[in-house]
N, C-alpha and C positions, 0 to 999 in steps of 0.2 A: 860467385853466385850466379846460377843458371838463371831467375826467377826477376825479372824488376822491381825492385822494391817499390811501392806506393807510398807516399805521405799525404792524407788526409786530414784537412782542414781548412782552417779558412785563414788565406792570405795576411789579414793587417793584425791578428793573433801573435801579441811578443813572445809566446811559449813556441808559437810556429817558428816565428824569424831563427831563435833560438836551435832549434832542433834543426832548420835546413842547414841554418853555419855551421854545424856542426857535421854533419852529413856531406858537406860542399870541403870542411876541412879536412876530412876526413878521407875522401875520394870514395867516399860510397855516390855509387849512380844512382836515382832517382827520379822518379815521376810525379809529379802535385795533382793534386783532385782538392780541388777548392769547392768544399760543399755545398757553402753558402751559395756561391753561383752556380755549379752545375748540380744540383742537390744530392741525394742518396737515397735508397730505395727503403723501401721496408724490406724486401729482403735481404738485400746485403745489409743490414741493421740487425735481422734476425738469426743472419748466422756468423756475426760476428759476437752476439747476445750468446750466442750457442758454445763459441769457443770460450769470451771470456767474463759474462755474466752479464747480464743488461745493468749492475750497480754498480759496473766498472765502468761502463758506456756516458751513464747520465754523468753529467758535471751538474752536479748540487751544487756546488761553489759559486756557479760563473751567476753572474747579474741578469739575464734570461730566466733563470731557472726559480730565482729567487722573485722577481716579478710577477711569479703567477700567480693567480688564486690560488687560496689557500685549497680550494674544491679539486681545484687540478694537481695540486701534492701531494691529494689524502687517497689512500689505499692506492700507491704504489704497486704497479706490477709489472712485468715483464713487455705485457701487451699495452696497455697504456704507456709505459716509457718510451719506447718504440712508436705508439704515433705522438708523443710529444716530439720525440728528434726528429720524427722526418718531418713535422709540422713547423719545427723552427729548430735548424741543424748547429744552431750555438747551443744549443743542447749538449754535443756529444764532445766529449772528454779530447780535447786535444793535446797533441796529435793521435792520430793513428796508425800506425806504421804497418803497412802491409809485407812481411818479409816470406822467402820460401822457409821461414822456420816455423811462422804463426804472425799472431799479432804482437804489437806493443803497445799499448795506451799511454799515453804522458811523457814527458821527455824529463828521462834521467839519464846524464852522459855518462855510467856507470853501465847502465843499462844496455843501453846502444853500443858501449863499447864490449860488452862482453858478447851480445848478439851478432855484432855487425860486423867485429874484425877476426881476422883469422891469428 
């Protein structure tokens, strides 16, 4: 692969840990972008919402998301999700995997392996 892969998210994340051992066992090379510390922009939020929909993006699941008012869940859109994530980046669906084929959201080692190996 020409392209360095990115992995996007935040370090003490056990879906993280999970995805780099895999990645590390696998001898895919890799780069980390740890959010939470170095944050993430709205635009790269925006055009990653572009590629694979801002309702892939949001983690509804995670305990952040769930803590909110109820005022900040209601009418859900594109543009609101997007300054929720960059307002508090446990927001966005980990991981993220930056490859030169697109992105990947979430770590499925089915996934990764069909993307990642030749």
């Amino acid at each position: 692969m020409t392209k360095t892969i990115v992995i996007h998210g935040i370090k003490a994340c056990d879906t993280m840990k999970k995805a780099r051992a895999w990645l590390d066992a696998h001898g895919v090379a890799h780069d980390f972008h740890d959010y939470k510390i170095a944050g993430v922009s709205r635009e790269i939020l925006a055009a990653w919402a572009r590629e694979v929909g801002w309702e892939t993006l949001l983690n509804r699941a995670g305990t952040t998301f769930r803590k909110l008012p109820e005022a900040d869940k209601a009418d859900l859109n594109e543009t609101k999700a997007i300054a929720l994530m960059v307002a508090q980046p446990s927001m966005i669906k980990r991981p993220v995997l930056e490859t030169s084929k697109g992105l990947i959201v979430g770590f499925k080692p089915d996934v990764y392996a069909r993307a990642l190996t030749d």
